[in-house]
C-alpha positions in Angstrom: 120.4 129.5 161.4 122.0 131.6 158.6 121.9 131.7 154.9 125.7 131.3 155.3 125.1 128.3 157.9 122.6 126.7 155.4 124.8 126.4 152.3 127.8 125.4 154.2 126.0 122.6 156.4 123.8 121.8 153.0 128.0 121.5 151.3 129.4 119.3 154.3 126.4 116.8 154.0 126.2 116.4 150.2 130.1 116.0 149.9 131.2 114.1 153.2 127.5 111.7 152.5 129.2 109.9 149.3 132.7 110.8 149.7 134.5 108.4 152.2 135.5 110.7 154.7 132.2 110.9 157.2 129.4 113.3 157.1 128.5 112.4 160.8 132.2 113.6 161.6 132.1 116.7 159.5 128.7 117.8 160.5 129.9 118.0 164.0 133.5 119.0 163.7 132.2 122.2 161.6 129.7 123.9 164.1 132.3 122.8 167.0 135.2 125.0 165.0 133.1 127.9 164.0 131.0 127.9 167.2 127.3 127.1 166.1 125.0 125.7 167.8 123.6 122.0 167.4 121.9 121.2 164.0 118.2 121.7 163.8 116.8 118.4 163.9 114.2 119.6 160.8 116.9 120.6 159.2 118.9 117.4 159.3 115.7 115.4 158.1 115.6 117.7 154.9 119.3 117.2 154.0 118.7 113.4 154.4 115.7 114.3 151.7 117.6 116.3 149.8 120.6 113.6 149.4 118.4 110.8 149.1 117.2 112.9 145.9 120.9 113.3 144.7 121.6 109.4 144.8 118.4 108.9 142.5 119.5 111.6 140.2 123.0 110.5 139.8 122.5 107.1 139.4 119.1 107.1 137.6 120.2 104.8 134.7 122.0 102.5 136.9 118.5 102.3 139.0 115.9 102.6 136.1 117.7 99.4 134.0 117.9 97.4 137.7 114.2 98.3 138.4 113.0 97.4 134.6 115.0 93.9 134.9 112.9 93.4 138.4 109.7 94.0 136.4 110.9 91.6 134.3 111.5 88.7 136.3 115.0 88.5 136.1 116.5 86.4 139.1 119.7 88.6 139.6 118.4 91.6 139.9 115.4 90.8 142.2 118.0 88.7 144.4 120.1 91.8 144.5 116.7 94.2 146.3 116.4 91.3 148.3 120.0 91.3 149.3 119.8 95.4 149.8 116.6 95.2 152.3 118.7 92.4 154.5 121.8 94.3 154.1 120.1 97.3 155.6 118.8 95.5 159.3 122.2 95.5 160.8 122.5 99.6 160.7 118.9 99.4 161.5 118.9 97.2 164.7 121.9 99.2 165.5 120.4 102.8 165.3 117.2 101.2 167.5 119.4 99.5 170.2 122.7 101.4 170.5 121.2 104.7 170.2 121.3 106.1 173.1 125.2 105.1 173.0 125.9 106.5 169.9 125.0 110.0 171.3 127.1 110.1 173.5 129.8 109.3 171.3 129.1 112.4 168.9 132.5 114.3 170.5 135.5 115.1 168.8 137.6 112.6 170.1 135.9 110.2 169.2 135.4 111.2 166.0 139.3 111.8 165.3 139.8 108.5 166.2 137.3 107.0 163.5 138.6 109.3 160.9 142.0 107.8 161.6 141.0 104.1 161.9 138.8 104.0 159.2 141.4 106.1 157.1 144.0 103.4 157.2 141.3 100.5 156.5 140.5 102.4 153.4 143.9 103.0 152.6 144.7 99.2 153.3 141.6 97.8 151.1 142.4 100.1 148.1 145.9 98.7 148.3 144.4 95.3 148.5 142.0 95.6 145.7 145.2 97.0 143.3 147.0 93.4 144.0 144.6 90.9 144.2 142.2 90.5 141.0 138.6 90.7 141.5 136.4 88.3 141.7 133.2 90.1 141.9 132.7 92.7 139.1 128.8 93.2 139.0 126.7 93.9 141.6 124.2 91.4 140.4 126.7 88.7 141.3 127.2 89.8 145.3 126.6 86.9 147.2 124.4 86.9 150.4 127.6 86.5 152.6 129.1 89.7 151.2 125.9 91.6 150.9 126.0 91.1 154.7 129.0 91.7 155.9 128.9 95.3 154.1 125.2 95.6 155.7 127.1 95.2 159.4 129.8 98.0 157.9 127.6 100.1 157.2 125.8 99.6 161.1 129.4 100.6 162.2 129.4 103.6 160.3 126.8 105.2 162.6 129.5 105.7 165.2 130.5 109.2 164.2 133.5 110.1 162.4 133.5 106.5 160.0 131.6 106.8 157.2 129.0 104.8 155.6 130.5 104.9 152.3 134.2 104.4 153.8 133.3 100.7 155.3 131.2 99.5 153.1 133.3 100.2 150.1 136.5 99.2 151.9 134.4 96.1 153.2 133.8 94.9 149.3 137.4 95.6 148.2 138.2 93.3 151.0 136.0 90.6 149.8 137.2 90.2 146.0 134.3 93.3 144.9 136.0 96.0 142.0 136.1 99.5 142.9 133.5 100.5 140.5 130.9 97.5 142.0 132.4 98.1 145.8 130.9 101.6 144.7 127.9 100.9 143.3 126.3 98.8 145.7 126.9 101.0 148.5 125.5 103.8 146.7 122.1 101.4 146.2 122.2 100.6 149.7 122.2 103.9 150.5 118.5 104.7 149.7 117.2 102.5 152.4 120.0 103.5 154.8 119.4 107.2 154.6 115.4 106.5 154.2 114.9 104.9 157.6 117.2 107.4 159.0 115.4 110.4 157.5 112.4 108.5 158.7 113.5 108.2 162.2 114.7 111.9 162.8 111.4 113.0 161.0 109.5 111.0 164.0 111.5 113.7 166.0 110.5 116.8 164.3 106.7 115.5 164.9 107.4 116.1 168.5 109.8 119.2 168.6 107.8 121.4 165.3 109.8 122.7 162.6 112.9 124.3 164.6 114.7 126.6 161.7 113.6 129.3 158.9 112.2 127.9 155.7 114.6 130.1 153.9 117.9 128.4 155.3 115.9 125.0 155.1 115.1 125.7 151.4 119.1 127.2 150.4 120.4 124.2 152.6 118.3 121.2 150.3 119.5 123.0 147.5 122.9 122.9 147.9 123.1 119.4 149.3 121.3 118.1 146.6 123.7 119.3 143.7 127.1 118.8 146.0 125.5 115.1 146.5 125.2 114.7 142.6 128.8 116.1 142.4 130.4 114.0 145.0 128.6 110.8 143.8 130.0 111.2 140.4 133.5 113.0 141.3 133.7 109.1 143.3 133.6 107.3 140.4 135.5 109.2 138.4 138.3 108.5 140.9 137.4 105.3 141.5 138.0 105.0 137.8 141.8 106.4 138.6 142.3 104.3 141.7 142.4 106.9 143.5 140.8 106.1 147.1 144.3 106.5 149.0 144.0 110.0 148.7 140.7 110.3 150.5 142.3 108.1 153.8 145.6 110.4 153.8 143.0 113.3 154.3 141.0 111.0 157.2 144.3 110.4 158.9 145.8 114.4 158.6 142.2 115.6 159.6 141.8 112.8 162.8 145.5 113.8 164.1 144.9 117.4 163.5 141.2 117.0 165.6 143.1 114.9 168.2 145.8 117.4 169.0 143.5 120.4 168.9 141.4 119.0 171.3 144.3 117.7 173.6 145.5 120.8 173.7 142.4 122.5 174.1 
């Protein structure tokens, strides 16, 4: 792997991790388009590191006042972990059972037809939350049901090209959640998420030794880390805007343009 390889891989999974467009997709529409070969698996368990890293950073107030009311006893915010751990056993009996099927659904047409499904079910949710007044607008205040349902969203996104932060955000909108709390608690529920799945590809690197440069390795952490931080906040700043609409136009355009390159491929 190059230096070159390394940044851009180390961009694609810090941006495409939080934004709602797929990092599964992009990760394997970009070495399909410019030829590489298939990730290091080393390398994907340090990007999962270095991500996991950028969700702590970014929302290290929101995390350090949740963990100091859970030190403190108060019911809300202990209920809320609770709900985050449950939430996270769907994607996690998912990943163990179905694994062997979702390889072999990491091709580009599949993954054109996520980024176009899932495109218009963003769309549609952002649409729905502009019309329909919320009824959930801190996460403290997510009920099991809804914690849950978002928990099997997010064991969807593991078919590539959906996006974890797509379906569960377009999940809460759907069930009366804000943008801003949609946003929020899928961000939370993305340190267990991305945890056991750094977790379970480490497992691999045990048995295959580390398979890339520590240069590239090092340059591609890096880079993932701060485009993580970036994306993370550039989401809430246009979640603040309402603008989610513009992130599905840009799943559909990309999923038609993947579908007719490979039909005519």
């Amino acid at each position: 792997m190059t230096i070159v390889q390394a940044i851009l891989l180390g961009a694609v999974q810090g941006l495409t991790e939080f934004l709602p467009v797929s990092s599964s997709g992009h990760l394997i529409l970009f070495p399909a388009v410019f030829g590489w070969e298939t990730n290091s698996v080393a390398f994907d368990v340090a990007l999962h590191v270095a991500t996991l890293g950028a969700v702590f950073v970014a929302l290290w107030p929101r995390i350090s006042a949740w963990t100091q009311e859970i030190k403190k006893g108060n019911r809300a915010a202990r209920r809320l972990l609770i709900y985050l751990l449950l939430a996270t056993i769907p994607a996690g009996l998912f990943g163990i059972f179905a694994h062997d099927w979702l390889e072999m659904r990491r091709t580009l047409p599949v993954v054109g037809v996520m980024f176009i499904v899932w495109g218009i079910v963003l769309y549609v949710a952002d649409v729905v939350s502009t019309r329909v007044e919320r009824t959930v607008l801190r996460d403290e205040r997510i009920s099991f049901f809804t914690a849950m349902l978002i928990g099997v969203a997010q064991a969807l996104a593991l078919i590539p090209g959906t996006s974890r932060s797509g379906t569960s955000i377009s999940i809460g909108l759907f069930l009366g959640l804000d943008r801003k709390t949609a946003a929020n608690f899928s961000f939370l529920l993305a340190i267990p998420a991305i945890l056991g799945a750094g977790l379970v590809t480490a497992l691999d690197v045990q048995k295959t030794g580390l398979d890339v440069e520590i240069v590239p390795l090092f340059v591609g952490c890096v880079v993932a880390f701060f485009t993580g931080i970036f994306a993370i906040r550039f989401l809430f700043a246009v979640i603040e805007k309402g603008g989610l609409r513009w992130f599905a136009l840009y799943r559909v355009v990309l999923g038609l343009v993947v579908l007719l390159s490979w039909g005519l491929g």
